[in-house]
C-alpha positions in Angstrom: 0.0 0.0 0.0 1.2 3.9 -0.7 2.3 5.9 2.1 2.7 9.3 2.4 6.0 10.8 2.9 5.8 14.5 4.6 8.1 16.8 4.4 10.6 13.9 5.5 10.4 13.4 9.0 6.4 12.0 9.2 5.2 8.9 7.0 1.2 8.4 7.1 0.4 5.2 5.6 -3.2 5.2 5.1 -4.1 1.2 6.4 -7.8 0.9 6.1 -8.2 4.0 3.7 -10.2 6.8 2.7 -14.2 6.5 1.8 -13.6 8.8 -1.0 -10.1 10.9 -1.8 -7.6 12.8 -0.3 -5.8 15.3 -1.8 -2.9 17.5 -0.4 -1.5 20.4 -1.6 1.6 22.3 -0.4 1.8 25.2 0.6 5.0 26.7 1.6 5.8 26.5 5.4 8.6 25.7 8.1 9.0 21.9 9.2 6.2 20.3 7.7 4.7 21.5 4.9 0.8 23.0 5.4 -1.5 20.8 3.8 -5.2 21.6 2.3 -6.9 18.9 2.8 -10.6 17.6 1.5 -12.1 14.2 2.2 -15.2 12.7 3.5 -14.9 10.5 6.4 -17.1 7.0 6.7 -16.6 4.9 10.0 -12.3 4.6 10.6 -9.2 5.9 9.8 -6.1 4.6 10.4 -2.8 6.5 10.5 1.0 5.0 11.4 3.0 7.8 12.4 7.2 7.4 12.5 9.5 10.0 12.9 13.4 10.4 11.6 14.9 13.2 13.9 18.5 13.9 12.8 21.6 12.8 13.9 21.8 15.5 16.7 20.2 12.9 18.9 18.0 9.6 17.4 17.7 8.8 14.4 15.1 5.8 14.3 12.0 4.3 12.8 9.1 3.1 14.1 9.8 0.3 16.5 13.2 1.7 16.9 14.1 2.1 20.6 16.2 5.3 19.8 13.3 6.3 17.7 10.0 7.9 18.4 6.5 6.6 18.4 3.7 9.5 17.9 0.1 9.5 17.7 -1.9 11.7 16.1 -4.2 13.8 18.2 -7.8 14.5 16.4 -10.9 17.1 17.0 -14.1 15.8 16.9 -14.2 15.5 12.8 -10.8 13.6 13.3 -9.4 16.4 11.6 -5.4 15.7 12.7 -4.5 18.6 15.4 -1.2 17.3 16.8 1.0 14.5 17.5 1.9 12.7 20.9 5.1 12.0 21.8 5.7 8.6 23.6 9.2 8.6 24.1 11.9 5.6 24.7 11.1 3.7 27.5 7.7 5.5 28.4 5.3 3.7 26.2 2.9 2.4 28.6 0.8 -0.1 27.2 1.6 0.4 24.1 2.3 -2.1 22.0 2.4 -0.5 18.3 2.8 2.9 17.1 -0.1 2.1 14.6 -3.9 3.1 16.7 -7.5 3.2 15.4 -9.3 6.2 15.5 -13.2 5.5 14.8 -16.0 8.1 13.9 -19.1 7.1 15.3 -20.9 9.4 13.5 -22.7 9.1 9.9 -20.7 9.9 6.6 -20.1 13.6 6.1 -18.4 15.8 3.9 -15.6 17.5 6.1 -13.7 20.5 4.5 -10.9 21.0 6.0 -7.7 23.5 5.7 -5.1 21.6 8.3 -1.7 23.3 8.8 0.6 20.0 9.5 3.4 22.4 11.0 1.8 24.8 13.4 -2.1 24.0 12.6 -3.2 27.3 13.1 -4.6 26.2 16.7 -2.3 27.5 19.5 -1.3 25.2 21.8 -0.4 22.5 19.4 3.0 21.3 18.3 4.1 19.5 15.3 6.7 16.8 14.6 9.6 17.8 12.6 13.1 16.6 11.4 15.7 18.0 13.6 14.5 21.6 14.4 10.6 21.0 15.0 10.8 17.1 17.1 6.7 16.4 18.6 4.0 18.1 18.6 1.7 18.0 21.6 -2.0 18.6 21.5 -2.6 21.3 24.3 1.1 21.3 24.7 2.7 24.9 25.3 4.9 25.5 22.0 3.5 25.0 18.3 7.4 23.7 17.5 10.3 22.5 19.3 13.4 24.1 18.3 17.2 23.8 19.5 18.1 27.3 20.7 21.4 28.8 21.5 21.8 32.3 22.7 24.8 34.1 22.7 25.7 36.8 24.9 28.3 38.5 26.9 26.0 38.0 30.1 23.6 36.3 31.5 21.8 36.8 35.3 22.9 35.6 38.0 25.8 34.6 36.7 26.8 37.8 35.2 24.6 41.0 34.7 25.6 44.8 33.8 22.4 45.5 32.8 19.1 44.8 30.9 21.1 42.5 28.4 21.9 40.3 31.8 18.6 39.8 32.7 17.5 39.2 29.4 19.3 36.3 28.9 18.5 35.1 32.8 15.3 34.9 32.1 14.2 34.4 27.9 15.9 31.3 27.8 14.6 29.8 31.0 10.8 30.7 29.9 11.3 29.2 26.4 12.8 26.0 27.9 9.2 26.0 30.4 7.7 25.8 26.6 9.5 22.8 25.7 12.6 23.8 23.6 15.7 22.7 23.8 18.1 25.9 25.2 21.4 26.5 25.5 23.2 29.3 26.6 26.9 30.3 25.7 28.4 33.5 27.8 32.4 33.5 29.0 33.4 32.1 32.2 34.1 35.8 34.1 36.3 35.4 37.3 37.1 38.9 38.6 38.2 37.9 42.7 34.9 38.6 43.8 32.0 37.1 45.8 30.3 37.0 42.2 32.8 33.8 41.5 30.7 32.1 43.4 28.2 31.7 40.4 29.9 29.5 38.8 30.1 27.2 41.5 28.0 24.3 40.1 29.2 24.8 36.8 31.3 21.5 36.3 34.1 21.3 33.3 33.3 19.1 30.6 36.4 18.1 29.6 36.4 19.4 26.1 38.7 21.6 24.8 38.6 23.3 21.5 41.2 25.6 19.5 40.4 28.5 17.5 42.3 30.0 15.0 42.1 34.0 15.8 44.1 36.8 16.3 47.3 35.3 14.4 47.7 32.0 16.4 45.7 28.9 18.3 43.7 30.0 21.0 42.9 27.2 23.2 39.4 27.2 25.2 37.2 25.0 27.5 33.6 24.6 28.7 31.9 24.3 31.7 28.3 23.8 32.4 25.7 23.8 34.5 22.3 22.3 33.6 19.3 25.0 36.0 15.4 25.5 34.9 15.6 23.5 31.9 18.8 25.2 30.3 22.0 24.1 29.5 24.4 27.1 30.8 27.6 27.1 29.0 30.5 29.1 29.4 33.9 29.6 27.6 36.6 29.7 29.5 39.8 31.3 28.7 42.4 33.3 30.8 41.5 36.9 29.3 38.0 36.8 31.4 39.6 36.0 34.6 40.4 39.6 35.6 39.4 42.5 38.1 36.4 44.6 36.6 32.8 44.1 35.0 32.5 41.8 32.0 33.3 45.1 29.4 36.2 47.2 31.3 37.5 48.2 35.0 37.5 51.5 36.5 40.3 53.0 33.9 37.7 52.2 30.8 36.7 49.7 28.7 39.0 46.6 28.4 41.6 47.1 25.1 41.3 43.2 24.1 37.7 43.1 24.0 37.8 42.8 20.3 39.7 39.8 21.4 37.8 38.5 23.9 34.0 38.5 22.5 36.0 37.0 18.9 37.0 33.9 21.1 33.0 33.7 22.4 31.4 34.0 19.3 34.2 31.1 17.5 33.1 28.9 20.6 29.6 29.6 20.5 29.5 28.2 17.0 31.8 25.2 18.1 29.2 24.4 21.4 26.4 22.6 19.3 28.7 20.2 17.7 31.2 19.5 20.4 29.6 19.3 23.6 27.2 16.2 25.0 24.9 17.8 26.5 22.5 15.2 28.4 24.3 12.4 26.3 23.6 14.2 23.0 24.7 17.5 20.8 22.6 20.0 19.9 23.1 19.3 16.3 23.7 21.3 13.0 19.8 22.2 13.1 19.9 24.8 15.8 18.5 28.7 15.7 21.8 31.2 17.1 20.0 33.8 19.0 22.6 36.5 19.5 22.6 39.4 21.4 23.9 42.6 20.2 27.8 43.2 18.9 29.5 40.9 21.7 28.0 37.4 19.7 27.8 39.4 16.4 30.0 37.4 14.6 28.4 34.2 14.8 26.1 34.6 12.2 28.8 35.8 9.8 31.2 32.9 10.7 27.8 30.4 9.9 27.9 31.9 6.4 31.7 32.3 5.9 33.0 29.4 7.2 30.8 26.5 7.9 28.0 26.5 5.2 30.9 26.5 2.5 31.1 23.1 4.0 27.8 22.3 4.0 28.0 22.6 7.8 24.8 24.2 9.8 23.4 24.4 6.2 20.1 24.2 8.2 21.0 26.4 11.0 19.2 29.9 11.4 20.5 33.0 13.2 18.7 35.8 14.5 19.8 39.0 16.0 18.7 40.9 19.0 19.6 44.1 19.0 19.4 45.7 22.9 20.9 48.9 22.3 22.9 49.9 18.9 24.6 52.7 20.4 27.3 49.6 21.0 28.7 48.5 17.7 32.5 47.0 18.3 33.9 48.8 16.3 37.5 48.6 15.9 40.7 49.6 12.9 40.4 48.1 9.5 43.3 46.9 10.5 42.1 44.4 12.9 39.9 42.6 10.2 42.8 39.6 9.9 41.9 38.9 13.7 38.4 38.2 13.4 39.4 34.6 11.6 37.1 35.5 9.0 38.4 35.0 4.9 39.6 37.6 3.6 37.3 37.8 0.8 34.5 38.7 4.0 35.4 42.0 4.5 32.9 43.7 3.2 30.3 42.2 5.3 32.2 44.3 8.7 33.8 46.5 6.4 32.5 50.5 7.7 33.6 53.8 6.9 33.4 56.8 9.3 31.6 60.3 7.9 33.9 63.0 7.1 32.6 64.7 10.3 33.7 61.9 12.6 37.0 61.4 11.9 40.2 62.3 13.9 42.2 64.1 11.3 42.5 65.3 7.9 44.4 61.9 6.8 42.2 59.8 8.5 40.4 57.7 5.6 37.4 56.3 8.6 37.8 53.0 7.6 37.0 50.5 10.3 35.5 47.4 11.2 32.2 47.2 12.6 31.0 43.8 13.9 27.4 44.9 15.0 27.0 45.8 10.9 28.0 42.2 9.8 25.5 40.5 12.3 22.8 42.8 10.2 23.7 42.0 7.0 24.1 38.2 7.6 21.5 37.1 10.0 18.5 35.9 8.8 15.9 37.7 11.1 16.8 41.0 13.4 14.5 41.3 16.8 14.5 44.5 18.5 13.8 44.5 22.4 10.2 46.6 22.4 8.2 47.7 18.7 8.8 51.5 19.0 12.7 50.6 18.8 12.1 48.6 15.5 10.8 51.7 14.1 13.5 54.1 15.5 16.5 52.2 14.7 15.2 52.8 11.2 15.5 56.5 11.3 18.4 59.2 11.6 17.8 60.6 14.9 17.9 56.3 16.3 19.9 54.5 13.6 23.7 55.9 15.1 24.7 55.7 11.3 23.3 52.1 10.5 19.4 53.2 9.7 20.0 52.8 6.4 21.2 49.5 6.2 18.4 48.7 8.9 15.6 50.1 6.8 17.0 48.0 3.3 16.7 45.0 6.3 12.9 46.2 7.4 10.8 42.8 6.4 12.8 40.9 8.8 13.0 42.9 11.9 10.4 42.9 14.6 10.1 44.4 17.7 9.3 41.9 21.3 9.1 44.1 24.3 11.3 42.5 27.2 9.4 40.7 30.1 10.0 40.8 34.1 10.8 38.1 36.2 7.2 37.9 38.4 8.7 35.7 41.0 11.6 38.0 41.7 9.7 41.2 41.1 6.4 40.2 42.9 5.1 42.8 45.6 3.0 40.0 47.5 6.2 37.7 48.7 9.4 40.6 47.6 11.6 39.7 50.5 13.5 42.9 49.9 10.7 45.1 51.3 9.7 45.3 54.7 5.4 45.0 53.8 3.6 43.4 51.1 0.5 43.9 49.0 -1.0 43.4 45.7 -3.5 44.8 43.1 -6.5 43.8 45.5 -5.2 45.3 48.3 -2.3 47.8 48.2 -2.6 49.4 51.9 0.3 48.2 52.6 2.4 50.1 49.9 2.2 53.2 52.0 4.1 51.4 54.6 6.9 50.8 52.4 7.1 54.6 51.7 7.1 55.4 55.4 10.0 52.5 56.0 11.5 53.9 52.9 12.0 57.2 54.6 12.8 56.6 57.4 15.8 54.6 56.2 17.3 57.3 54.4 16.8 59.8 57.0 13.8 61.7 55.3 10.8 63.2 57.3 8.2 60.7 57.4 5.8 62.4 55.5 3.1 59.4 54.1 0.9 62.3 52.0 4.5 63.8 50.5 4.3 62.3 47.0 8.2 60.7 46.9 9.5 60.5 43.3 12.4 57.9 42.6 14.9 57.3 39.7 16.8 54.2 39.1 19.3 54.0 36.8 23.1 54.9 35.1 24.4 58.7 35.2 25.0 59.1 31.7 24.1 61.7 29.0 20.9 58.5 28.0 19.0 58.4 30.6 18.9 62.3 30.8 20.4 63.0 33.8 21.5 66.2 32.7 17.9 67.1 32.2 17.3 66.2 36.1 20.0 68.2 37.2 18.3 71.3 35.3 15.4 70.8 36.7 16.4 70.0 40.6 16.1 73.7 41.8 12.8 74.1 39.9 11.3 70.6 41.4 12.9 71.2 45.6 10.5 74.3 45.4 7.7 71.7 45.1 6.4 69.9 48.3 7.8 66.3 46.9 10.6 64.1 48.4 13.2 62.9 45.7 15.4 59.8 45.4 18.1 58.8 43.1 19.8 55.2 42.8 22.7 54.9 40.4 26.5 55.4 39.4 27.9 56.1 36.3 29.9 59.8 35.1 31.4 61.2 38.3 30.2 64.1 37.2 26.5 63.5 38.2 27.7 61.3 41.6 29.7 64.6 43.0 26.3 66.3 41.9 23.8 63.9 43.7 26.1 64.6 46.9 26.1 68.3 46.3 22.5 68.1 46.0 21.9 65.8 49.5 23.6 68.5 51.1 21.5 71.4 49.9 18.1 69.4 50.2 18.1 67.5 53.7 14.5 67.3 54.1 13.5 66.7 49.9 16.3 64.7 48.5 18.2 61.9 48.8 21.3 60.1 46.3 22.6 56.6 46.5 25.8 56.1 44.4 26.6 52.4 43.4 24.0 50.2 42.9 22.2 47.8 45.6 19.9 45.0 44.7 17.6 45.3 47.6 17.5 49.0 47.5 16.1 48.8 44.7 13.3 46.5 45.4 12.3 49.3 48.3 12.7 52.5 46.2 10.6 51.2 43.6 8.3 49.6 46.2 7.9 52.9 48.4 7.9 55.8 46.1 4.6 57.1 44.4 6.3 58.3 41.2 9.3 56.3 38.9 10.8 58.8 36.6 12.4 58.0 33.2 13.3 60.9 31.1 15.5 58.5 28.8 17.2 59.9 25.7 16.4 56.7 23.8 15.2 53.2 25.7 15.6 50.3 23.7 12.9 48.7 26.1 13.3 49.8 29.7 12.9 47.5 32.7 12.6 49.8 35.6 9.0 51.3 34.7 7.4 47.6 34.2 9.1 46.9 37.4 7.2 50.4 38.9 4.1 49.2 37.6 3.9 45.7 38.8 4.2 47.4 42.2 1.8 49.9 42.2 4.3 53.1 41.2 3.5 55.4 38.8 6.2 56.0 35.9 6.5 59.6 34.3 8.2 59.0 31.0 9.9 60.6 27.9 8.3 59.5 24.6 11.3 57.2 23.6 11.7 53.4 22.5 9.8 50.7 24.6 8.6 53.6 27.3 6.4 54.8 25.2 5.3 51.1 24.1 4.6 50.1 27.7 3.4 53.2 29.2 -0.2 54.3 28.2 -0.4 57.9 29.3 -3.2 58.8 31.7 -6.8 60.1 30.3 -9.3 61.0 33.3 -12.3 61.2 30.9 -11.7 57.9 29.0 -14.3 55.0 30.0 -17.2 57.0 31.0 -15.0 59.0 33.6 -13.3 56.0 35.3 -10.2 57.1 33.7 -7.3 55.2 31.5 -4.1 54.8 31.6 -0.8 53.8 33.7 1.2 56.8 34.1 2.4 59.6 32.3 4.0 60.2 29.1 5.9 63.3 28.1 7.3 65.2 25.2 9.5 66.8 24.0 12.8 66.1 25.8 12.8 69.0 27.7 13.1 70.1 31.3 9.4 72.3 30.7 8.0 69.2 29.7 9.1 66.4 32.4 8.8 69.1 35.1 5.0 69.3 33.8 4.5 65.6 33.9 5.5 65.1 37.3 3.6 67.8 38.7 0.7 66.8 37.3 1.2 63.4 38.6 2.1 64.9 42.1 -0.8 67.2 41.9 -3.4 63.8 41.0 -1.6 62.0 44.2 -2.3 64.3 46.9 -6.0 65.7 45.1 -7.2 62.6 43.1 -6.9 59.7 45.2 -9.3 57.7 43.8 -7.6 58.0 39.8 -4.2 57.4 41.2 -5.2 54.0 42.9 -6.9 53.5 39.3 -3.8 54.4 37.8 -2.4 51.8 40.4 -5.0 48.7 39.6 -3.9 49.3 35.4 -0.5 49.5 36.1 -0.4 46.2 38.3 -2.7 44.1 36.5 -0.9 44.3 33.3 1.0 41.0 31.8 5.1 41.5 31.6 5.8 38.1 32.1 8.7 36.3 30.2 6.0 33.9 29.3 4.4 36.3 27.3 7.1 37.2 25.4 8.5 34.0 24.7 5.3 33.8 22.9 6.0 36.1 20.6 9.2 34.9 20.3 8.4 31.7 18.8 6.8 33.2 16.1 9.6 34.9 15.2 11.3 31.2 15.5 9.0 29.5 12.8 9.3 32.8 10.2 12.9 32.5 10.4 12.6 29.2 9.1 10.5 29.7 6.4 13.3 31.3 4.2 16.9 30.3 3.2 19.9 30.9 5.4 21.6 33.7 4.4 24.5 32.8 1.7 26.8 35.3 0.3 
């Protein structure tokens, strides 16, 4: 009897038959491909189901112990929704991958449009060779894919910033969907408590050696298997050294060209090399990388392994967390990268006229960040209005227009929170807890808040906080205008950060001036930040540009208020306040101002202090909104994996 083959990975043999026909007609899709499909249906089908899943891990038939057995899952016209995986060892009863399915009911025509990949029902999965392995019928992801992120951080084990907890978190929430994640980031050891994150992270034994930088750089691997995910990190001698992962109190590091070159040729080594749970991840994996420190993976995928017809079927997709960063370095430097020669015009960049240092200076330079854009095959940014922006002059820092030729493939995914850590019902870094049905307690947080910074205790004072770096971005300069104009108001302000000295001697100055009103913390303190945003009324955020922003979904989850400058993923995530909207009931979660200007912010938050103290029952509105909206890494990961099975749907990029 015929069988079916699809798409090469599922075989339905048809053993009792159709009543009348069935015809199938591709239509172009990742994994399997979508099927049309119009039949009638008499009493039983039957379906046998086998899967081939690549080399990566089993390769089998049906029957095979290192293969798997799947059965399809049906609605109530047996229209196929999903298949079960049964894996090795866990069949049950079982006794045959073949089952019966019977319709009871009397012969009718059934039209039908079926998508065999992702159905078109969420919840369902879909078996697929290597990429795609089972789909499960109210399972959490449509497809199962091998992920690897690349990054120059990763929380708790190293974090600098938003790109830290980023990759904390993303991987761990697509891993709760079923995928397959690993995550590469360098084995930092700087002679601090910190170290200690890498405890549990056991050495693997494998050593590889990459050719960079004019000679053989040996490098190892360690790993640590939490939540789901396989952490890796590359060790080498030049991250074991005093400092943050990017530089030490003189600067930025001088070999960090060197450095993130030796990640990225690892990263791409990881999949092949390294056993994870008895098996490699295979040449069928999706490279997420995160910004220029991982940005030459997806040009060493295209230059030097599918030449070879290696990771011929891998993807790579960019995330871009702030393109200020670009690693840019000499032309000069190009022979380092262990790239052909005949590459260089995928990193090759030349400086305007305006920005060079001298008259002889020809601006030609290297600029890794560039090559990740032309050569991966999708681009994510980390919230929808920073799509749009890094498209445009004022947002593109010189790369808008090869980010607008690049505009089908780049979509915006605005970053989640991590509930658990950032959840004012169980915080254990605040001294009082409450939620969206009851928020009393939140004004004891203020008055504890207060109190442990010396300020009056003032509960009806509306207390304004800022959380952040002191640097030109997050318009700190614009604060420091503005501090004599807001100290006339009756409002208590507090300031968490470190950054341009500058700004730190300023927030000093100003503590001095301002006893009673203000209040600056230089350095940053985990737990301190968990109170300020927990016990102020008011989170300002008059950012320059925000990729995305973490501190205002934080404010909201607890009940603050965020004033905001119309920039990036604030203005995505903050819906500015409207009194008259929904019959009077108000709308809204905080406020949203612009231009950049000191008028305009100084505005916004007097507004917002004025609706504290004289509209109490819009601010706890304001507070309900703001705390009952969704942030969660869950829902992004979502979005994610749609990204995931577009990427898919096209070739890999080949020069």
């Amino acid at each position: 009897m015929a069988s079916l083959q699809i798409s090469g990975s599922v075989k339905l043999e048809p053993l009792v038959g159709f009543n009348r026909k069935c015809n199938l007609y591709p239509i172009r899709s990742f994994g399997f491909p979508h099927f049309r499909r119009r039949f009638s249906i008499g009493r039983s089908l039957l379906l046998r189901c086998s899967s081939s899943v690549s080399g990566d891990k089993i390769v089998g038939s049906e029957g095979d112990e290192k293969g798997f057995n799947t059965d399809a899952e049906r609605d109530g016209s047996i229209s196929a929704l999903g298949f079960q995986l049964i894996p090795p060892g866990d069949r049950g009863s079982l006794s045959t991958s073949t089952k019966e399915i019977t319709h009871q009911e009397e012969k009718k025509e059934v039209h039908d449009e079926t998508e065999i990949a992702d159905f078109g029902v969420p919840g369902n999965r879909a078996v697929e060779e290597g990429t795609a392995k089972v789909g499960v019928l109210n399972g959490i992801a449509q497809t199962i894919y091998n992920l690897v992120f690349v990054t120059s951080e990763a929380a708790p084990y190293s974090k600098t910033g938003g790109l830290g907890d980023v990759c904390g978190s993303l991987p761990i929430a697509l891993a709760s969907r079923g995928h397959r994640v690993m995550v590469v980031s360098p084995r930092y050891q700087n002679g601090t408590p910190a170290d200690k994150n890498y405890a549990r992270a056991k050495d693997l034994g494998v050593r590889i050696t990459v050719q960079c930088f004019g000679a053989s750089q040996e490098v190892s691997f360690y790993h640590e298997y939490r939540d789901g995910v396989d952490w890796v990190f590359v060790d080498h001698q030049s991250y074991h050294r005093p400092g943050n992962p990017y530089g030490d109190s003189k600067g930025a590091f001088g070999d960090n060209q060197f450095r993130f070159t030796l990640l990225c040729h690892a990263a791409c080594e990881a999949p092949l090399v390294l056993p994870l749970g008895g098996y490699t991840y295979g040449e069928k994996s999706l490279f997420l990388v995160n910004d220029w420190h991982a940005g030459l993976v997806p040009i060493l995928l295209a230059a030097k392994y599918r030449p070879y017809g290696v990771y011929k079927d891998a993807r790579s997709t960019l995330i871009i967390h702030n393109l200020a960063h670009q690693g840019v370095e000499p032309a000069a430097t190009y022979s380092n990268l262990g790239l052909p020669s005949e590459w260089y015009g995928a990193v090759g960049w030349v400086f305007p006229t305006w920005a060079r240092t001298h008259a002889l200076d020809t601006g030609e330079a290297v600029n890794v960040l560039k090559g990740a854009i032309v050569t991966s095959d999708r681009i994510i940014t980390v919230s929808q209005g920073y799509a749009w922006e890094i498209t445009t002059v004022e947002g593109g820092n010189g790369l808008q227009d090869l980010l607008s030729s690049r505009k089908s493939v780049i979509n915006g995914i605005t970053n989640g929170i991590n509930v658990d850590e950032w959840d004012p019902s169980t915080d254990e870094n605040i001294p009082f807890h409450y939620s969206a049905d009851d928020f009393s307690e939140k004004v004891k947080c203020k008055m504890a808040l207060q109190k442990e910074l010396g300020l009056p205790i003032r509960p009806e004072c509306p207390m304004i906080g800022f959380i952040g770096r002191l640097d030109y971005q997050k318009g700190i300069d614009l604060i420091q205008t503005a501090g004599p104009d807001l100290m006339v108001d009756d409002i208590q302000f507090v300031m968490l950060g470190s950054g341009d000295p500058k700004y730190e001697s300023w927030m000093r100055s100003m503590e001095e001036t301002y006893r009673d009103k203000f209040r600056g913390w230089v350095g940053f303190n985990v737990p301190i930040s968990h109170r300020i945003t927990a016990g102020c009324d008011i989170l300002l955020m008059p950012s320059r540009f925000e990729p995305c922003g973490l501190n205002q979904l934080y404010a909201m989850r607890y009940g603050t208020i965020p004033v905001v400058h119309a920039t990036g993923g604030l203005r995505d995530t903050v819906e500015n306040f409207n009194p008259y909207a929904e019959g009077g009931a108000g709308a809204g979660t905080g406020w949203v101002f612009s231009p950049l200007s000191k008028d305009s912010m100084v505005s916004a938050l007097r507004l917002a202090a004025a609706t504290y103290r004289e509209y109490k029952e819009s601010w706890e509105g304001l507070m309900r909104r703001g705390m009952a909206r969704n942030y969660s890494w869950e829902n992004a990961a979502v979005q994610y994996e749609q990204v995931f099975q577009w990427v898919f749907m096209d070739p890999p990029y080949i020069k």
